[in-house]
ZANU-718031 format. One record per residue: residue in one letter; x, y, z of N, C-alpha, C in turn. Coordinates in steps of 0.02 Angstrom, whole numbers, padded with zeros to 5 digits, always signed. Example, Ala and Ser with C-alpha at 12.3 -4.5 7.8 and 13.67 -1.06 7.14 Angstrom:
2
A+00660-00284+00390+00615-00225+00390+00660-00165+00390S+00642-00112+00354+00684-00053+00357+00645+00002+00394
This chain:
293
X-03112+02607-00487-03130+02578-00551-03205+02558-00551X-03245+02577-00599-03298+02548-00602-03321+02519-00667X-03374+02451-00670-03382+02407-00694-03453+02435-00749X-03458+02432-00831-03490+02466-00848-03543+02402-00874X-03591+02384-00898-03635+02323-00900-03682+02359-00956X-03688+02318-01010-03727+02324-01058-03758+02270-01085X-03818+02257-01075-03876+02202-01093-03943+02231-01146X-03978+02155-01164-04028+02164-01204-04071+02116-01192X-04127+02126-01207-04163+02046-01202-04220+02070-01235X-04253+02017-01294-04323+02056-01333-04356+01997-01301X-04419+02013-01236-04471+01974-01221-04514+02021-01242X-04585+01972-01231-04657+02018-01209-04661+02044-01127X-04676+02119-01149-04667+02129-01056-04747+02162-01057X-04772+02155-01007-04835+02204-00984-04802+02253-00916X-04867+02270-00899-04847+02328-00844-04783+02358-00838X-04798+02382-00894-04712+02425-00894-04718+02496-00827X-04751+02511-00845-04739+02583-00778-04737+02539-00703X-04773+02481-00690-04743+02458-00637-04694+02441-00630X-04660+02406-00688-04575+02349-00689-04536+02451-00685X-04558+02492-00720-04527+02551-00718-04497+02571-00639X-04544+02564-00598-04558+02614-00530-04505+02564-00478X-04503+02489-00504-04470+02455-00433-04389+02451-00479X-04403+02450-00534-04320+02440-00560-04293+02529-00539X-04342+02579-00545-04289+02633-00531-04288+02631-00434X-04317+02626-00417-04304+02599-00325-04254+02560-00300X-04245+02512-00337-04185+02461-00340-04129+02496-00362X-04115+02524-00412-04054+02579-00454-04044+02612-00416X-04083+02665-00366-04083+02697-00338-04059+02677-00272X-04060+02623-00225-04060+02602-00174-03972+02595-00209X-03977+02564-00230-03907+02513-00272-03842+02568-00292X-03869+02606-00310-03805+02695-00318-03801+02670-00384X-03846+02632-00433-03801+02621-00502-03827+02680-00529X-03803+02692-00619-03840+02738-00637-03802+02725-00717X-03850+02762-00761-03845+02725-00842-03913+02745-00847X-03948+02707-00914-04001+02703-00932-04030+02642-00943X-04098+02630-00944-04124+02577-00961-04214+02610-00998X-04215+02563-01061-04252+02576-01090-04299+02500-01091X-04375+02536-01077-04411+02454-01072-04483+02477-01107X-04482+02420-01150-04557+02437-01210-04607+02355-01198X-04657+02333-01221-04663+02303-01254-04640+02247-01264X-04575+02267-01315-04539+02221-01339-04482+02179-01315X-04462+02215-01243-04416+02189-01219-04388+02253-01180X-04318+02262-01168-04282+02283-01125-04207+02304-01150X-04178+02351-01120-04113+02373-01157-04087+02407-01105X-04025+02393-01115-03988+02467-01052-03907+02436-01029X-03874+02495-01016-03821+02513-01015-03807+02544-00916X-03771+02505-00885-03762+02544-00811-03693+02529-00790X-03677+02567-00737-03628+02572-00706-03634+02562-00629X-03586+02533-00598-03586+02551-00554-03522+02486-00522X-03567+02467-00428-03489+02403-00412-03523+02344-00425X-03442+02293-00473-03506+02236-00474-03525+02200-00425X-03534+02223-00349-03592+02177-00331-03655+02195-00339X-03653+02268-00352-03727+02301-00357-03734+02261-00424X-03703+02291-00478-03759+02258-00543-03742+02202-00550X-03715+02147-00506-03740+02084-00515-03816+02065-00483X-03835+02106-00413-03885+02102-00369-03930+02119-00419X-03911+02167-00477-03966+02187-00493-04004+02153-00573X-03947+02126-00609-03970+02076-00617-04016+02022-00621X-03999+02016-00559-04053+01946-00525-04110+01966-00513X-04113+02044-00487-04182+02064-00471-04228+02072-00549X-04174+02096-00600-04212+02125-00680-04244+02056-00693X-04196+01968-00695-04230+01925-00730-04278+01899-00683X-04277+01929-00622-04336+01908-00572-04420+01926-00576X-04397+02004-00596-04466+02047-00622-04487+02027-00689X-04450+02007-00741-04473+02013-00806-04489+01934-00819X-04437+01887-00774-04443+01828-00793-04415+01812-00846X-04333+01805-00847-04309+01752-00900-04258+01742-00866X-04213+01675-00898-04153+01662-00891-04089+01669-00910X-04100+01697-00970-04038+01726-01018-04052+01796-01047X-04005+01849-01051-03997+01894-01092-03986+01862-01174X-04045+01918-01203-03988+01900-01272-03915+01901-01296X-03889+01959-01262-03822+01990-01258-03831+02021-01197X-03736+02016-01156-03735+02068-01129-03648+02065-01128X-03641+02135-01093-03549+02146-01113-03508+02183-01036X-03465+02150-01005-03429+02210-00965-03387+02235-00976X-03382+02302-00980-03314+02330-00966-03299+02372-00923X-03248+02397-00916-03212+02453-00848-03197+02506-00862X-03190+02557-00806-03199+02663-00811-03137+02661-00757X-03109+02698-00773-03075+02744-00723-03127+02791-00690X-03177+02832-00702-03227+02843-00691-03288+02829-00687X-03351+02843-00658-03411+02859-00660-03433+02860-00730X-03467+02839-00789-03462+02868-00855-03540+02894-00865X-03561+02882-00819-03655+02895-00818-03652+02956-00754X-03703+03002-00765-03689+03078-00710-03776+03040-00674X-03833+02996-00712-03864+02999-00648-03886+02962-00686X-03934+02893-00651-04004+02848-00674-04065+02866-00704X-04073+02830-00761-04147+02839-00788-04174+02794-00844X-04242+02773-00802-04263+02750-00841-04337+02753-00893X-04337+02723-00965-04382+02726-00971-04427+02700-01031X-04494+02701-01040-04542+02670-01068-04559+02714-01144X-04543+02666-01170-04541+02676-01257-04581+02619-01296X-04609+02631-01368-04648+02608-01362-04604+02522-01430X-04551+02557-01435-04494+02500-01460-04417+02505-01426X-04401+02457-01400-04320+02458-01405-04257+02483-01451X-04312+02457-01496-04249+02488-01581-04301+02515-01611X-04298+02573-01634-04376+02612-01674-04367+02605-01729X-04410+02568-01776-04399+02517-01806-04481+02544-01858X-04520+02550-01836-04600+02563-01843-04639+02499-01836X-04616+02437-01799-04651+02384-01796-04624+02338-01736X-04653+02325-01693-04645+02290-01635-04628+02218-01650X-04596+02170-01601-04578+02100-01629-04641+02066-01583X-04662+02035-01604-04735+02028-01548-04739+01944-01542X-04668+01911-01546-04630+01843-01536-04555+01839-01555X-04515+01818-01492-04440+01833-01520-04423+01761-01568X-04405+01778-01632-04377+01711-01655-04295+01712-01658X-04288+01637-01638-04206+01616-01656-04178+01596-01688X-04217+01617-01768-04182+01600-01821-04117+01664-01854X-04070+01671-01803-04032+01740-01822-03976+01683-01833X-03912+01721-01863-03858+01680-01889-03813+01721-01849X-03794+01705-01777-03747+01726-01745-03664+01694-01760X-03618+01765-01791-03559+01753-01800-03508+01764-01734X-03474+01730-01729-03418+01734-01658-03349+01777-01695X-03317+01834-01650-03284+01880-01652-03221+01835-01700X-03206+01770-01685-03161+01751-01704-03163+01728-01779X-03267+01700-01790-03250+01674-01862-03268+01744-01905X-03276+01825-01873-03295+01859-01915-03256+01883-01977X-03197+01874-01953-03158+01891-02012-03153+01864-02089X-03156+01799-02070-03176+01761-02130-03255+01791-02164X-03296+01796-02123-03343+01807-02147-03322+01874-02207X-03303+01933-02163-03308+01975-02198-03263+01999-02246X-03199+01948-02260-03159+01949-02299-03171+01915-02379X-03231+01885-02370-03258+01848-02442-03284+01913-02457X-03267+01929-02522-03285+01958-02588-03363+01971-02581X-03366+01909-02578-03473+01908-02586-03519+01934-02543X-03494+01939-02473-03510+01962-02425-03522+02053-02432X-03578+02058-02421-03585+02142-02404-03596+02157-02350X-03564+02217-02316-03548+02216-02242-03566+02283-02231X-03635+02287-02181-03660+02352-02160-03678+02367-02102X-03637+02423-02094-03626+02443-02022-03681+02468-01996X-03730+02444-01955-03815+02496-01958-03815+02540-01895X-03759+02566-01894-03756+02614-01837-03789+02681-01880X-03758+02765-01832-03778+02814-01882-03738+02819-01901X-03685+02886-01939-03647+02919-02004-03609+02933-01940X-03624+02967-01894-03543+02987-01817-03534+02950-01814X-03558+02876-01795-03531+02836-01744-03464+02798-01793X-03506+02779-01879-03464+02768-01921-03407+02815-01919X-03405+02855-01925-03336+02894-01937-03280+02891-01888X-03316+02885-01806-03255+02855-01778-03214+02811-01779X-03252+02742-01785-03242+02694-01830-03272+02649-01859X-03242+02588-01889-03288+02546-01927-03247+02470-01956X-03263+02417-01995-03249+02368-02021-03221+02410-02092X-03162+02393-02121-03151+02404-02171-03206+02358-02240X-03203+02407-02276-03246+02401-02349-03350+02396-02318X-03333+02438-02250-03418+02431-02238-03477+02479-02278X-03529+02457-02265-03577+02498-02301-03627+02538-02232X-03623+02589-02235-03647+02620-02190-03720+02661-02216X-03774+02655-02198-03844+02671-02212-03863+02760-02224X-03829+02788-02197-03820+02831-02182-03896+02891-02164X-03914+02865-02115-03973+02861-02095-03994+02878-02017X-04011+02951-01999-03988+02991-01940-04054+02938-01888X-04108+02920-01915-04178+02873-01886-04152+02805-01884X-04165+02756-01862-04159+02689-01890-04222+02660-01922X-04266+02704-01905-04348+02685-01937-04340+02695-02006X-04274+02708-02057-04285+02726-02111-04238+02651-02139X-04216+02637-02094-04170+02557-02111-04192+02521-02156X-04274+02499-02175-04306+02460-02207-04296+02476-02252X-04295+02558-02265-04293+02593-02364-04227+02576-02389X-04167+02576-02316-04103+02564-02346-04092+02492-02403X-04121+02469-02355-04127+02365-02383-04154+02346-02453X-04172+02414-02468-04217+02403-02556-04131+02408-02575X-04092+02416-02574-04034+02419-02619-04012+02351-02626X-04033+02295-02571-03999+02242-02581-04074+02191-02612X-04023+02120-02637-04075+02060-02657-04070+02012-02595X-04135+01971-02590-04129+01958-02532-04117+01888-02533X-04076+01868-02594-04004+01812-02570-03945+01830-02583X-03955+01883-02557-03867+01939-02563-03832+01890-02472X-03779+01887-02465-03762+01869-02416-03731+01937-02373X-03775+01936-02335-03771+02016-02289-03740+01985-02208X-03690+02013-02188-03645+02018-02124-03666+02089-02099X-03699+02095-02035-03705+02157-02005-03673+02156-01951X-03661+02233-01929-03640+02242-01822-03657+02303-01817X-03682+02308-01732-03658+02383-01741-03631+02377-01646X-03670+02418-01609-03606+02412-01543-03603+02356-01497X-03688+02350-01482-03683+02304-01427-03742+02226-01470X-03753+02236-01522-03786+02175-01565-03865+02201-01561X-03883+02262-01522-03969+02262-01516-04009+02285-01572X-03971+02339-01624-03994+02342-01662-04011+02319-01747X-03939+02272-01751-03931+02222-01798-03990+02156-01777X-04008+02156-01703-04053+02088-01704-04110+02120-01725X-04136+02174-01701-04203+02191-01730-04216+02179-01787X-04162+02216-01844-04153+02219-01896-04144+02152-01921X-04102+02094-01896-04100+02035-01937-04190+01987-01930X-04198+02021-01880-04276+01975-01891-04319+02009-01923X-04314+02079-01918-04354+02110-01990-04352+02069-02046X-04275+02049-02078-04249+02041-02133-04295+01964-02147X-04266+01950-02083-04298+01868-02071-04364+01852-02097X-04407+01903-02087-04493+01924-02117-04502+01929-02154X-04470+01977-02196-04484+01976-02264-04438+01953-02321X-04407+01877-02296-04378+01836-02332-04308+01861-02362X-04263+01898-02327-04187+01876-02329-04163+01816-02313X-04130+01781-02347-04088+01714-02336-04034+01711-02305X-03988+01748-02311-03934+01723-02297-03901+01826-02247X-03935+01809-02185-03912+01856-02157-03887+01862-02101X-03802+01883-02086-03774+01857-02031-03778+01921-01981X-03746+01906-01927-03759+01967-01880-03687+01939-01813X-03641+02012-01815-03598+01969-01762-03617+01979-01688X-03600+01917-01639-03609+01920-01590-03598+01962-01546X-03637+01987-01514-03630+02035-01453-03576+02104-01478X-03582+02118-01537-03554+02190-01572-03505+02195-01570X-03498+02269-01585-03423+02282-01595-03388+02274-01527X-03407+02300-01462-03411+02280-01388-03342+02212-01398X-03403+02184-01412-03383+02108-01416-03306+02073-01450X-03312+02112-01512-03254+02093-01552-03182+02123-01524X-03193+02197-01501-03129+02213-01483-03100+02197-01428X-03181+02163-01386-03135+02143-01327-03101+02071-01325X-03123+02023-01371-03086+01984-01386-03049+01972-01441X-03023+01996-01480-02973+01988-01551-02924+02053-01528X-02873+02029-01527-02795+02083-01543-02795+02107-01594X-02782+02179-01590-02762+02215-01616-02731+02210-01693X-02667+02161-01683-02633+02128-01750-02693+02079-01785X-02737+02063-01775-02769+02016-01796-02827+02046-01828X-02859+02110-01802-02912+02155-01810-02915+02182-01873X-02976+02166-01893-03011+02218-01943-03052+02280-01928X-03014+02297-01895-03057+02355-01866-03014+02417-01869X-03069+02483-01881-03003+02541-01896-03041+02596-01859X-02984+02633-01814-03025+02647-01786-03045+02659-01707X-03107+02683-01680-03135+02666-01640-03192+02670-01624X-03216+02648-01568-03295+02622-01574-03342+02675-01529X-03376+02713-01537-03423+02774-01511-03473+02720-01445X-03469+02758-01410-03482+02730-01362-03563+02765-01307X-03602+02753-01307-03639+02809-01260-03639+02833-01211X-03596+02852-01199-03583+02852-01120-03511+02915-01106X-03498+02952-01058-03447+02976-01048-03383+02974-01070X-03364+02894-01078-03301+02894-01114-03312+02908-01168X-03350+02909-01216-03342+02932-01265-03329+02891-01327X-03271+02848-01305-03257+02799-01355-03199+02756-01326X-03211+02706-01371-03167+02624-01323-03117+02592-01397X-03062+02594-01384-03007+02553-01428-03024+02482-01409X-02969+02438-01443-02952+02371-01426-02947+02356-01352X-02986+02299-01322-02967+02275-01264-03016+02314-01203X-03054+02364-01260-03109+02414-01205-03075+02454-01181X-03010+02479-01208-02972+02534-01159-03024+02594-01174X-03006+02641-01142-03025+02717-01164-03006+02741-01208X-03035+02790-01268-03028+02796-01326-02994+02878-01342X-03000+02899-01373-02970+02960-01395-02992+03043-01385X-03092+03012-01416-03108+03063-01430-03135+03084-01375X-03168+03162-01382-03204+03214-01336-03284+03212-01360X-03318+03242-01310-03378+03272-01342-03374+03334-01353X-03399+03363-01413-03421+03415-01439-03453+03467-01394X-03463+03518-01367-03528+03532-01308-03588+03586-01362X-03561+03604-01431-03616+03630-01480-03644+03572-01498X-03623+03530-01539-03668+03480-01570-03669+03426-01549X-03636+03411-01489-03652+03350-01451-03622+03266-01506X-03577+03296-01519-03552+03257-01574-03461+03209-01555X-03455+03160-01555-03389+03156-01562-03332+03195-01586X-03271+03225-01575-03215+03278-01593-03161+03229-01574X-03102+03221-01635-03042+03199-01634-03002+03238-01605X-02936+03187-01590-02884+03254-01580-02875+03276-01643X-02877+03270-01708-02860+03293-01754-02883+03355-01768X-02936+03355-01736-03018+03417-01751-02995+03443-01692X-02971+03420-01660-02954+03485-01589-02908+03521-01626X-02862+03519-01650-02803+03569-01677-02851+03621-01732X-02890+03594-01740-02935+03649-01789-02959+03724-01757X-02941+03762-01788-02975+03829-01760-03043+03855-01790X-03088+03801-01783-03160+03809-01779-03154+03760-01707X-03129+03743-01691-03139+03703-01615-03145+03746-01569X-03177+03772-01515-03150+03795-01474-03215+03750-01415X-03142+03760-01363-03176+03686-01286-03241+03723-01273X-03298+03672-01262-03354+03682-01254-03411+03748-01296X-03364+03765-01332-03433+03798-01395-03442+03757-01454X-03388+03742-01487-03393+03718-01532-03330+03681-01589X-03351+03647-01642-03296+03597-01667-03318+03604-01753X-03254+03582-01787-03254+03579-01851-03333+03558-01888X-03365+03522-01860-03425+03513-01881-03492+03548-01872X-03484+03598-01833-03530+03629-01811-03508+03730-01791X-03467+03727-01817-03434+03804-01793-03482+03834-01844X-03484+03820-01925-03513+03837-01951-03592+03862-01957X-03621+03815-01937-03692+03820-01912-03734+03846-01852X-03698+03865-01794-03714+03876-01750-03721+03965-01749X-03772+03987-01717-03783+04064-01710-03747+04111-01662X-03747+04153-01667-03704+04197-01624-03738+04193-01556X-03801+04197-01558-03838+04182-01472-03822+04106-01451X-03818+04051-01507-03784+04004-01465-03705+03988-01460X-03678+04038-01478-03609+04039-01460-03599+04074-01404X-03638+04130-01374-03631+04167-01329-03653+04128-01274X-03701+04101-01275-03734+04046-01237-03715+03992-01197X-03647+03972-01262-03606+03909-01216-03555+03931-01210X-03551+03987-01219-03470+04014-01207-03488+04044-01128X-03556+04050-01109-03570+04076-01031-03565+04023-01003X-03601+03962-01038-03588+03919-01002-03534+03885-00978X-03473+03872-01031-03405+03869-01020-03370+03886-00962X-03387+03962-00949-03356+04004-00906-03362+03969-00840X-03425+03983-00820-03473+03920-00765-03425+03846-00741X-03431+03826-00798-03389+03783-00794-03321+03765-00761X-03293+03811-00784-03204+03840-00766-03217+03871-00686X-03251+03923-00684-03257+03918-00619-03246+03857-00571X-03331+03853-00590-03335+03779-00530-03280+03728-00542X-03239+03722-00573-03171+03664-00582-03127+03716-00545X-03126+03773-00543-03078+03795-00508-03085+03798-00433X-03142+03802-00417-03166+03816-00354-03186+03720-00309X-03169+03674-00356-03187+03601-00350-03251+03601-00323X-03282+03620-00402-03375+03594-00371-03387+03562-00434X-03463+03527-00434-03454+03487-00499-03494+03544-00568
């Protein structure tokens, strides 16, 4: 079993290609592996591995960067490996956004998994999911508003639809990109804008099922693919044409076929890249037959 760890933290960082070179030495020494993204603005990332390693490691991240608290962070558990290798790296935002936070403020309105429901069960409340259009479709909050917006740098144009003493409830997986976004909002004078704690992550791993507003399941970055209630393992596959989430529902489809392609993409794809991953496929089957990776 391995232990999967997802954190955030928006500081000011300098020497990023140095904090780069000893955090991948440490990962490396450590056997974890995931990603970690470090700007500027702060820090982000998703790893795997045993938890004594990413607790060790941890201690070493708030050692180099210097803080005491994550903004968020979340564990859950693999029957597998869900990351194939470590990497990290230097961007010039955490959430691409087109504007850096260049002071973290704590004026965000953090909702707890338990009072969200209320929240989002008032009428008045508009509830937007600021993930992309896949991740929505796996799942989502019933009656959400989804941006539908493949960049998140285009998020700001979305927000002209609302007034900004509309009472706005956001989430999306792990809370990093609803905070960016709520202190945007925060700037240019939204009032009343909530944001739930530590994401969707967060909610399913604590609220049952019977109790849940949630439909669905939650897209995940990582190997599994996707996580039900309680963080179990989820349903869907990856796509290997469009790199996209596939239901079982879409598996019974005969535009599916394993590793070329799926209901969403059979259509679009060319005959050289059908031939392409259909070699690659083959490859594949082999080496599973022969037990190589």
């Amino acid at each position: 079993m391995y232990s999967v760890y997802g954190f955030y933290k928006f500081k000011k960082i300098k020497n990023l290609k140095k904090i780069k070179n000893i955090l991948q030495s440490e990962i490396l020494f450590s056997n974890i592996r995931g990603t970690i993204i470090v700007s500027k603005e702060g820090i982000n990332g998703t790893l795997s591995g045993k938890n004594s390693d990413l607790s060790n490691f941890k201690k070493i991240l708030k050692t180099i960067i210097v803080f005491k608290k994550f903004n968020s962070e979340n564990l859950s558990k693999s029957k597998f490996n869900p990351f194939h290798r470590a990497k990290i790296k230097i961007k010039k935002e955490v959430v691409p956004m087109g504007f850096n936070i260049s002071s973290y403020t704590k004026n965000i309105n953090y909702v707890s998994p338990k009072k969200w429901n209320n929240l989002i069960k008032n009428k008045h409340t508009k509830l937007i999911d600021a993930r992309k259009p896949f991740e929505f479709e796996v799942g989502t909050f019933k009656n959400s508003i989804n941006p539908k917006i493949e960049n998140f740098r285009d998020f700001p144009k979305f927000l002209r639809n609302f007034n900004k003493t509309d009472k706005i409830a956001m989430f999306c997986t792990g809370g990093i990109r609803c905070e960016k976004a709520s202190m945007y909002m925060h700037k240019k004078g939204f009032q009343n804008v909530y944001q739930l704690k530590g994401g969707i992550i967060n909610y399913l791993k604590n609220i049952d099922k019977k109790n849940s507003m949630w439909k669905g399941e939650c897209y995940v970055f990582d190997n599994r693919i996707s996580l039900k209630h309680k963080l179990k393992q989820g349903t869907f596959s990856m796509c290997s044409g469009c790199r996209k989430p596939v239901s079982i529902k879409e598996k019974k489809s005969n535009k599916y076929v394993e590793g070329i392609s799926c209901p969403k993409c059979h259509d679009y794809l060319t005959v050289d890249q059908k031939s392409r991953f259909a070699m690659r496929q083959k490859q594949i089957l082999i080496a599973k037959k022969s037990g190589k990776k």
